[in-house]
LOGUTOR-725448 format. One line per field, with one value per residue (C-alpha): residue number from 1; x, y, z negated; residue in one letter. Coordinates in pm, 1 decimal, always signed. Example, Ala and Ser with C-alpha at 12.3 -4.5 7.8 and 13.67 -1.06 7.14 Angstrom:
<recs>
num: 1	2
X: +1230.0	+1367.0
Y: -450.0	-106.0
Z: -780.0	-714.0
residu: A	S
</recs>
This chain:
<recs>
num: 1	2	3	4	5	6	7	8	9	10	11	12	13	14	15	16	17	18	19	20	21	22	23	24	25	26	27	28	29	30	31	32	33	34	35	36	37	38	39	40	41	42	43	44	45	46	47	48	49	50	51	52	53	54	55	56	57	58	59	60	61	62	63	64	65	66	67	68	69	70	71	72	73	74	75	76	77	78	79	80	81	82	83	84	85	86	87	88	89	90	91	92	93	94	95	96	97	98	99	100	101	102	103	104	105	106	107	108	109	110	111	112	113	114	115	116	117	118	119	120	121	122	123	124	125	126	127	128	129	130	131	132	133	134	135	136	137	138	139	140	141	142	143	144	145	146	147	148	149	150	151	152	153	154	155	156	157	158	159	160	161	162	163	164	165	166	167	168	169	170	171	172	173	174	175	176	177	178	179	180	181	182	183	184	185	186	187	188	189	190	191	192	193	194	195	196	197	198	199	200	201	202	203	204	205	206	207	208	209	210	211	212	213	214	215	216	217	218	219	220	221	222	223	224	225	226	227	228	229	230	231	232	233	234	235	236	237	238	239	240	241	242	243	244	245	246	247	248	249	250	251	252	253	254	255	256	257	258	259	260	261	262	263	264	265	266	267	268	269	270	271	272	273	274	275	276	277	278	279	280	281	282	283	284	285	286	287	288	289	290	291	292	293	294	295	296	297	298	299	300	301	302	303	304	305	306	307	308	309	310	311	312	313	314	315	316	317	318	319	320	321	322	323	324	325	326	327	328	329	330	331	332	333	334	335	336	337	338	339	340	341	342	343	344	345	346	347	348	349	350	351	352	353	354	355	356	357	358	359	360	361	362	363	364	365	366	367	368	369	370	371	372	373	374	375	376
X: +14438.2	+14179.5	+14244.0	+14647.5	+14738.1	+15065.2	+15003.4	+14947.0	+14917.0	+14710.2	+14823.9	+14633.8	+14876.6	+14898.5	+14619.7	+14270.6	+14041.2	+13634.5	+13454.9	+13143.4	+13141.9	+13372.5	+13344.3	+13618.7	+13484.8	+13668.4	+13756.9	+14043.8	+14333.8	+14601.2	+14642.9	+14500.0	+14738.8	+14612.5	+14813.0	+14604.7	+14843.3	+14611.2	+14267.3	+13931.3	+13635.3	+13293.4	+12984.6	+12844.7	+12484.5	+12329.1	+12066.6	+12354.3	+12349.8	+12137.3	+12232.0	+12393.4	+12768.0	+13048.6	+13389.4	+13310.0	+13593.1	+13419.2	+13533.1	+13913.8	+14168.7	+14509.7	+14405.5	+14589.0	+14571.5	+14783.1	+14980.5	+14834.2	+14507.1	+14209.8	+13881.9	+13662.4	+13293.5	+13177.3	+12880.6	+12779.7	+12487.2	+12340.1	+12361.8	+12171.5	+11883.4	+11922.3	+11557.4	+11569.1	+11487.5	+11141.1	+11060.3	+11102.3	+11153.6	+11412.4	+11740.2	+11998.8	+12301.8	+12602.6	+12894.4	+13209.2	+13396.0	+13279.4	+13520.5	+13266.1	+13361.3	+13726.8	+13991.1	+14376.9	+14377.4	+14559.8	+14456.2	+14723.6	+14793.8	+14433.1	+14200.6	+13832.6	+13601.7	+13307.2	+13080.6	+12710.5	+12644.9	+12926.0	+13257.2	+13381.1	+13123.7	+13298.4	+13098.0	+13151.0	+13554.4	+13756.3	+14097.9	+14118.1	+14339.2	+14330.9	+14607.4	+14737.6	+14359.9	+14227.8	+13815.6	+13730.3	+13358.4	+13225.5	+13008.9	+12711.7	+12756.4	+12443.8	+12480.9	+12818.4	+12994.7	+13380.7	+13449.9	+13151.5	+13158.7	+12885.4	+12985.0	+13322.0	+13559.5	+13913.9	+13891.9	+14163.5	+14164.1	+14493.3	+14706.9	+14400.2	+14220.3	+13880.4	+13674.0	+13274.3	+12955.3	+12831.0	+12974.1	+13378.5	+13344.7	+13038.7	+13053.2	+12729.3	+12584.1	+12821.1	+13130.7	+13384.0	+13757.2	+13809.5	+14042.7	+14050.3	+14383.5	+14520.1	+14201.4	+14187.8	+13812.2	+13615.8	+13386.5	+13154.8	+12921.6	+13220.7	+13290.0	+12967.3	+12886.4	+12514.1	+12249.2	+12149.7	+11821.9	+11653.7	+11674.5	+11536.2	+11835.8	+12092.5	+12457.1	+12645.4	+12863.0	+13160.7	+13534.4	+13583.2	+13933.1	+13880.2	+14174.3	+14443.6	+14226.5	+14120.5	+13787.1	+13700.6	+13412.3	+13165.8	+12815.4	+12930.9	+13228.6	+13220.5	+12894.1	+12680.0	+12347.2	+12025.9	+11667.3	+11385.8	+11157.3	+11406.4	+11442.5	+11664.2	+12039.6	+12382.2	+12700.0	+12970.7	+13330.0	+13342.4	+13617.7	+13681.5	+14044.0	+14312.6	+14076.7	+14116.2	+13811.3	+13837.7	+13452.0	+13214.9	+12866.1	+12826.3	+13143.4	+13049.5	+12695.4	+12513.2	+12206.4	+11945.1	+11665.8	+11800.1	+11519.0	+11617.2	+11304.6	+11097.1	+10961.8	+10976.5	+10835.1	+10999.2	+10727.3	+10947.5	+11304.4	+11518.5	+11608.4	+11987.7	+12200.0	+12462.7	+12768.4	+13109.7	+13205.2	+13477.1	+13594.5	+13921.5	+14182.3	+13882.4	+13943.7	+13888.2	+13620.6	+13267.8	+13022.0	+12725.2	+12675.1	+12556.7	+12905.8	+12801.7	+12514.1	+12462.6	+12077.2	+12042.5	+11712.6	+11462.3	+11429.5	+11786.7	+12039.8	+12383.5	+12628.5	+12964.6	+12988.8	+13337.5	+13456.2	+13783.1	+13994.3	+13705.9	+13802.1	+13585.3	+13501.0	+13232.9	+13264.0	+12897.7	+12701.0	+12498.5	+12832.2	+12993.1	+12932.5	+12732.0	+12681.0	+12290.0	+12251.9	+11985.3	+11916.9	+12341.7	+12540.6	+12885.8	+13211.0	+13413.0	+13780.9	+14000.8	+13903.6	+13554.3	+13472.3	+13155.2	+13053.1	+12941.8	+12593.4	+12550.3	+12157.5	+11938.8	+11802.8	+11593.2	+11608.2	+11659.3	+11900.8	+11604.0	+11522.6	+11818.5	+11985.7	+12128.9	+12133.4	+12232.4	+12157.4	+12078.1	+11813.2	+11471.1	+11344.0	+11701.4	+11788.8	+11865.0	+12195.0	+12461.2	+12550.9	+12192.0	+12241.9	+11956.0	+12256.0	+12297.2	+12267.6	+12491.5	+12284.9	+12453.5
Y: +10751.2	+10567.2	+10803.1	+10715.9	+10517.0	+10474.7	+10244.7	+10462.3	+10471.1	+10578.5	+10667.8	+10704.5	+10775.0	+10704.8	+10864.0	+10888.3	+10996.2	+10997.1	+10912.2	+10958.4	+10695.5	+10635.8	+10411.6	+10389.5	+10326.7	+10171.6	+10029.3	+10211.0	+10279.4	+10144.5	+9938.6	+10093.3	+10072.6	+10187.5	+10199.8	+10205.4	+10317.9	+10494.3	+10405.5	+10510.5	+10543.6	+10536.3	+10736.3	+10563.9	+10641.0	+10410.2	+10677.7	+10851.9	+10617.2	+10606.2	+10251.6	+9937.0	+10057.9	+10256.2	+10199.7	+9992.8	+9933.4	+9829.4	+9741.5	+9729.8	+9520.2	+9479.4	+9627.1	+9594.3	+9754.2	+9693.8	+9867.4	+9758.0	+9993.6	+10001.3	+10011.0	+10088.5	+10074.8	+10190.0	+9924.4	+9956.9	+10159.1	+9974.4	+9618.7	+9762.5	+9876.2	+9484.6	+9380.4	+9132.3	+8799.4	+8960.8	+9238.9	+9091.9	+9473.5	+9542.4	+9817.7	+9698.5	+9852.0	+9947.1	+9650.7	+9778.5	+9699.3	+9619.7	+9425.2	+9426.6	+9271.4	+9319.6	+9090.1	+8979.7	+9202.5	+9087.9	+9250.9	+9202.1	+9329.6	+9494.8	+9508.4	+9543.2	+9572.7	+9669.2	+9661.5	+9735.0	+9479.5	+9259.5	+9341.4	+9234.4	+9113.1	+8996.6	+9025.3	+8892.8	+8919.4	+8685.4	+8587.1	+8788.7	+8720.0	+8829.2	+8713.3	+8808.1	+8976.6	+9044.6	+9130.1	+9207.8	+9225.4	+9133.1	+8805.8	+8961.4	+9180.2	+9096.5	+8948.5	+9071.0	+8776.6	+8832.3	+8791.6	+8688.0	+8546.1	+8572.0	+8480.5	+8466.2	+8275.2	+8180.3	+8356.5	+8296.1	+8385.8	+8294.2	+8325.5	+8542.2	+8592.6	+8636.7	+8733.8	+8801.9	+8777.6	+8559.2	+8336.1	+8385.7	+8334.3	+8254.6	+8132.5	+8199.0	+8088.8	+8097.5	+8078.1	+7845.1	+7752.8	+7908.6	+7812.0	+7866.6	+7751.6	+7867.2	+8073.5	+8149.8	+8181.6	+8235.9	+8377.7	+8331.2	+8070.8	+7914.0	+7847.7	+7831.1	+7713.2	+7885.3	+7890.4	+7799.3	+7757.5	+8082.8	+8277.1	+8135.0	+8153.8	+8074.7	+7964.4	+7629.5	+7638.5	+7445.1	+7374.3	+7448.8	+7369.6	+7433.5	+7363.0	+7382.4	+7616.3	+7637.2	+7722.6	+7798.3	+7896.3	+7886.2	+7797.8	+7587.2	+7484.4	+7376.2	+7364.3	+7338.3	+7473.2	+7500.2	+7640.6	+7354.9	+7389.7	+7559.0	+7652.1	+7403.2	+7433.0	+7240.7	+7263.1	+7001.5	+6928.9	+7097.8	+6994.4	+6991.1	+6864.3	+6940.5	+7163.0	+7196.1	+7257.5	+7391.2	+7353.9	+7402.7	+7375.8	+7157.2	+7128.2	+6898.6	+6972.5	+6939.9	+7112.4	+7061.7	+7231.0	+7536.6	+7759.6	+8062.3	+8198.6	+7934.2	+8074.3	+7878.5	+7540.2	+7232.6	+7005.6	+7019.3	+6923.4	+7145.8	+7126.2	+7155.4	+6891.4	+6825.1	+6643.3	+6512.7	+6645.1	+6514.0	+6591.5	+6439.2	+6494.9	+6695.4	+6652.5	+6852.7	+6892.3	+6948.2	+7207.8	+6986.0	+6619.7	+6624.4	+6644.7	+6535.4	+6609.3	+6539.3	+6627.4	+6590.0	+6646.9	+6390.7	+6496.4	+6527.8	+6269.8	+6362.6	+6207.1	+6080.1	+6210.5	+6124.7	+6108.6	+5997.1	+6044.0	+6196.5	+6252.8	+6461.2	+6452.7	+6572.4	+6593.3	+6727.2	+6507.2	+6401.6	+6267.9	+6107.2	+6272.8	+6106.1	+6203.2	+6168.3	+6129.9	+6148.8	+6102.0	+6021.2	+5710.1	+5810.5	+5642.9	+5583.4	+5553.6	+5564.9	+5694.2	+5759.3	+5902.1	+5956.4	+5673.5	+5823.9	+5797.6	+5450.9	+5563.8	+5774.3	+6115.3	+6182.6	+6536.0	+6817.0	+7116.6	+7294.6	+7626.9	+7687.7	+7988.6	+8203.0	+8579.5	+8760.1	+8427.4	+8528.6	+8792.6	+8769.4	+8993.1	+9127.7	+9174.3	+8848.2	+8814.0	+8604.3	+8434.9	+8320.3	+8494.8	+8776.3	+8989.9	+9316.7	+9439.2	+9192.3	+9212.6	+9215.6
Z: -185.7	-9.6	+328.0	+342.4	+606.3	+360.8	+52.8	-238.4	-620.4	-838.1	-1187.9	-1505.6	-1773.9	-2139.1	-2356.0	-2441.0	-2107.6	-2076.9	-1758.5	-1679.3	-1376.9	-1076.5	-767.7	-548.2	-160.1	+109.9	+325.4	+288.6	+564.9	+330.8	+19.4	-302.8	-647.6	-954.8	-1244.0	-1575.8	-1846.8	-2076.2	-2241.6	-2053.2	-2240.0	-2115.4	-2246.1	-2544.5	-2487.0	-2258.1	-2157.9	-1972.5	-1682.0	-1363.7	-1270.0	-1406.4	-1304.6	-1440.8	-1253.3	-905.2	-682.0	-313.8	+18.4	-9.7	+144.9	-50.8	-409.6	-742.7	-1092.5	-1349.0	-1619.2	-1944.7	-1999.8	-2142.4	-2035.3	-2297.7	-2252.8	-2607.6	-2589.6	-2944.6	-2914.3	-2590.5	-2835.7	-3029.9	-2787.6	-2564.3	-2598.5	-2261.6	-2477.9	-2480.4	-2256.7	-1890.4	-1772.6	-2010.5	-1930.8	-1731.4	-1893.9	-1653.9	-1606.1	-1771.7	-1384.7	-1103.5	-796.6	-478.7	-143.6	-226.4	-15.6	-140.9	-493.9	-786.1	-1137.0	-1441.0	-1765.0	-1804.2	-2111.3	-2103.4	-2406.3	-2569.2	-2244.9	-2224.0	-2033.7	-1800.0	-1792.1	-1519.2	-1205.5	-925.8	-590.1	-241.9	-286.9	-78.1	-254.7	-618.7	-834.5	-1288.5	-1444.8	-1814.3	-1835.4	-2131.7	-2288.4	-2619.5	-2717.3	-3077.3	-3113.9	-3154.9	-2812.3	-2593.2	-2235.7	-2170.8	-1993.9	-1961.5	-1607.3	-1387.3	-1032.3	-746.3	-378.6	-369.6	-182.4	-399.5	-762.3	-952.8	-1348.8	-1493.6	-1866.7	-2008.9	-2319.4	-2357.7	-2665.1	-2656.7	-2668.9	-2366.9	-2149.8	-2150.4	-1779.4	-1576.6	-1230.7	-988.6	-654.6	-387.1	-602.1	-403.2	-466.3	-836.5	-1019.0	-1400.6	-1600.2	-1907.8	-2091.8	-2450.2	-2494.9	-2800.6	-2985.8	-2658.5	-2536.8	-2338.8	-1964.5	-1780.7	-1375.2	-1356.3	-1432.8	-1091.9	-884.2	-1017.6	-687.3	-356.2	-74.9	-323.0	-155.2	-259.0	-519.4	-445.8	-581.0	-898.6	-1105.3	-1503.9	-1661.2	-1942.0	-2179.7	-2482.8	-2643.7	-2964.6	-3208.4	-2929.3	-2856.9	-2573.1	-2430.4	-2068.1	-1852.1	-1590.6	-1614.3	-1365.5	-1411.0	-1446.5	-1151.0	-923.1	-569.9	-393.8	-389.4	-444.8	-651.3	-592.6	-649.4	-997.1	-1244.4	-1567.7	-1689.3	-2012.3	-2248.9	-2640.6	-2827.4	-3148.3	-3378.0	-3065.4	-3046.8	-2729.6	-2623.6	-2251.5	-2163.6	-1827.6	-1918.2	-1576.7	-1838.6	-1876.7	-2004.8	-2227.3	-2421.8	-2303.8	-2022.9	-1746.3	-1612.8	-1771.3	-1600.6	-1311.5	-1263.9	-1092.2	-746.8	-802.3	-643.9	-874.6	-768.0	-779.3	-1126.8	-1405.1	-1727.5	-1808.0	-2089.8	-2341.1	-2733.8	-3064.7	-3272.3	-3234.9	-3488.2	-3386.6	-3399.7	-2975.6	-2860.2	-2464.8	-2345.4	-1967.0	-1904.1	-1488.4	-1305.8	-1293.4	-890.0	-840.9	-1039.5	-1077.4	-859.7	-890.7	-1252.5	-1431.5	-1774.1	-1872.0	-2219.3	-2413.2	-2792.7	-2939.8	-3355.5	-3560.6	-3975.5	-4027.1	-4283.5	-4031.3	-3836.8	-3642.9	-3306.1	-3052.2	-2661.9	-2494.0	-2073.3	-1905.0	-1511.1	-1432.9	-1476.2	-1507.6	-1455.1	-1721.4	-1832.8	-2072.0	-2447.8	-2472.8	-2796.9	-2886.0	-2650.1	-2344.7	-2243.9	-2479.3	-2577.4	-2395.4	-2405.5	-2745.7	-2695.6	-2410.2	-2439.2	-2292.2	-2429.8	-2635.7	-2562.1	-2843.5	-2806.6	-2537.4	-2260.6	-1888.3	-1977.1	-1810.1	-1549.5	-1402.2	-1022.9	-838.8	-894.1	-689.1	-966.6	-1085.2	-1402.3	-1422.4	-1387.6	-1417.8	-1039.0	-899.7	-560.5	-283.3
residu: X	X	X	X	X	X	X	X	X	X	X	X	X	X	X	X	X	X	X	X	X	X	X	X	X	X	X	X	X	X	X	X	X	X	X	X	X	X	X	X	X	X	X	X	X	X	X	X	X	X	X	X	X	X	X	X	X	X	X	X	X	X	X	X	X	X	X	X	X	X	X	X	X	X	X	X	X	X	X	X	X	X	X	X	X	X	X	X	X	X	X	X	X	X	X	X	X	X	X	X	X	X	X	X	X	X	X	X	X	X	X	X	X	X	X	X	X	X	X	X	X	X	X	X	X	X	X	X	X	X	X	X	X	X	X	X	X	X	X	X	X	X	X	X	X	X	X	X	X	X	X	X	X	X	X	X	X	X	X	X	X	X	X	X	X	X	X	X	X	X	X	X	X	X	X	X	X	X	X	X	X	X	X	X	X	X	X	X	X	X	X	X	X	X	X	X	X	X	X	X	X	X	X	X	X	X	X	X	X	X	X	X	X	X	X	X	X	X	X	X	X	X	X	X	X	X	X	X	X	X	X	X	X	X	X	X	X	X	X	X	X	X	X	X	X	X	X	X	X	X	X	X	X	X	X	X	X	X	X	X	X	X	X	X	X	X	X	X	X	X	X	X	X	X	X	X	X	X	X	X	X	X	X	X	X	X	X	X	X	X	X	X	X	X	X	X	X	X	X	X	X	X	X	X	X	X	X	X	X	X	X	X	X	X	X	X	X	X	X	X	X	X	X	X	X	X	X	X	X	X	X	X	X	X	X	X	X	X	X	X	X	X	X	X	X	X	X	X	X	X	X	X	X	X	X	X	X	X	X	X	X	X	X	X	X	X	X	X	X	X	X	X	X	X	X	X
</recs>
């Protein structure tokens, strides 16, 4: 298919089919289509892989895969054997799909679940498009964000649904003109821009759309998060606008302290410049009583931080909710509940990461996650 000058197709039809791995290397003379009818299903055991990949597509111009399949990663058994929140050499299990340095594709109508690790890392792709996409992972699935990003230039994720363990969609260095509308996300730890600042040479992050989604049972809903004592780096123009939430965590945070297992140096502040950000038009209900956090960096305030229509409730006995800032002075309009930033920081979202956070000692990762292999 690759070899046809002719654009081609590629059909996998309805059924039950196991594969071992498959990468699919352009650049190719023609465009690729792959038509996914049927459910593939990849070996359970974790042992059986050499590397952190399964299905890679690389190097194409003009790719699309649709027709409603399955890819099915069989991830149970890897969970299981996850021990990165405290060996810092720890397995990196393979990424249920990988999209690498792919330009103009469109992916619809496809289902991924039960991943390893990942699954879906998007690398280095220049205008990719996943609409009507859909992951399924259990809660208690380690480190398997739904669709991460990593250096790529206009990612689009529309009308999809997206169900796991980790971040519903996580957006690394470089990432620049996504936009995100329509999401169902949940269970998950929510929509995430980071963690940043990990990895020295790490590229801006810039222009970011979030809207019309909805997030529920999460540990977070939408944030931005950078490494305490990081190398220096920027992320601007990210925003936030039209999103339900339905009994989350920490439903706005800006967490500057981000420190999973407490191993890093919270002495000093990152070295992420944070700016131009807004949440507008976010309500629903909190499941803790911090409803906003914004935590910036001591060394690096946020800048032209915006809030506007915030109406966010909290029934806990220890209600009602209540936001804490540190290190930003936002402008404000519109309904503002809790108050925004009316007391100061008591305490730091440093350090809290539930199961399954960016996992310690993997590759350098566009994306600042320690990803599975998402090196370039």
């Amino acid at each position: 298919a690759c070899a046809s000058p002719a654009p081609s197709k590629i059909v996998i039809p309805a059924g039950t089919f196991l594969l071992s791995r498959a990468v699919l290397e352009g650049p190719c003379k023609g465009p690729v289509d792959i038509q996914v009818q049927g459910t593939i299903k990849a070996p359970p055991d974790p042992s059986h892989f050499k590397d952190d990949t399964w299905v890679m597509f690389n190097h194409i111009e003009g790719f699309t895969m649709s027709g409603g399949g399955i890819f099915d990663g069989q991830g149970t058994l890897a969970w299981s054997k996850n021990d990165c929140h405290k060996n810092k050499k720890c397995t990196l299990f393979p990424v249920n799909i990988r999209f690498n340095f792919l330009t103009n594709a469109y992916i619809q109508d496809i289902t991924t679940k039960d991943s390893k690790q990942f699954n879906v890392n998007v690398l280095g792709c220049k205008n990719i498009t996943f609409e009507h996409f859909t992951v399924s992972n259990p809660e208690h699935s380690l480190n398997t964000d739904g669709i991460h990003i990593g250096r790529s230039d206009g990612v689009t994720i529309l009308h999809s649904e997206i169900k796991t363990g980790d971040d519903c969609i996580s957006l690394g260095d470089g990432s620049k003109n996504v936009v995100v509308n329509g999401i169902s996300c949940g269970p998950g730890h929510g929509i995430s821009i980071g963690s940043l600042g990990k990895y020295q040479g790490e590229e801006p992050v810039a222009g970011i759309k979030i809207a019309n989604c909805t997030i529920t049972n999460t540990m977070n809903g939408v944030r931005i998060k950078s490494w305490p004592a990081s190398y220096p780096g920027t992320a601007s123009d990210m925003h936030f606008e039209d999103i339900t939430m339905d009994n989350v965590s920490n439903p706005i945070i800006i967490d500057q302290q981000y420190c999973p297992w407490n191993q890093c140096d919270l002495k000093n502040p990152s070295r992420i410049k944070l700016s131009n950000i807004s949440f507008k038009n976010i309500r629903g209900t909190a499941a803790g009583k911090e409803a906003v956090k914004l935590f910036c960096s001591a060394g690096f305030p946020c800048e032209g931080v915006e809030l506007a229509d915030i109406d966010l409730t909290y029934t806990g006995p220890d209600g009602p909710a209540i936001s804490q800032c540190s290190n930003v002075s936002p402008k404000l309009s519109g309904k503002q509940n809790p108050p925004i930033c009316a007391a100061p920081a008591t305490t730091s979202p440093g350090g809290q990461a539930g199961p399954g956070e960016a996992s310690p000692g993997g590759k350098a990762s566009p994306g600042g996650k320690a990803s599975p292999g998402a090196t370039a």
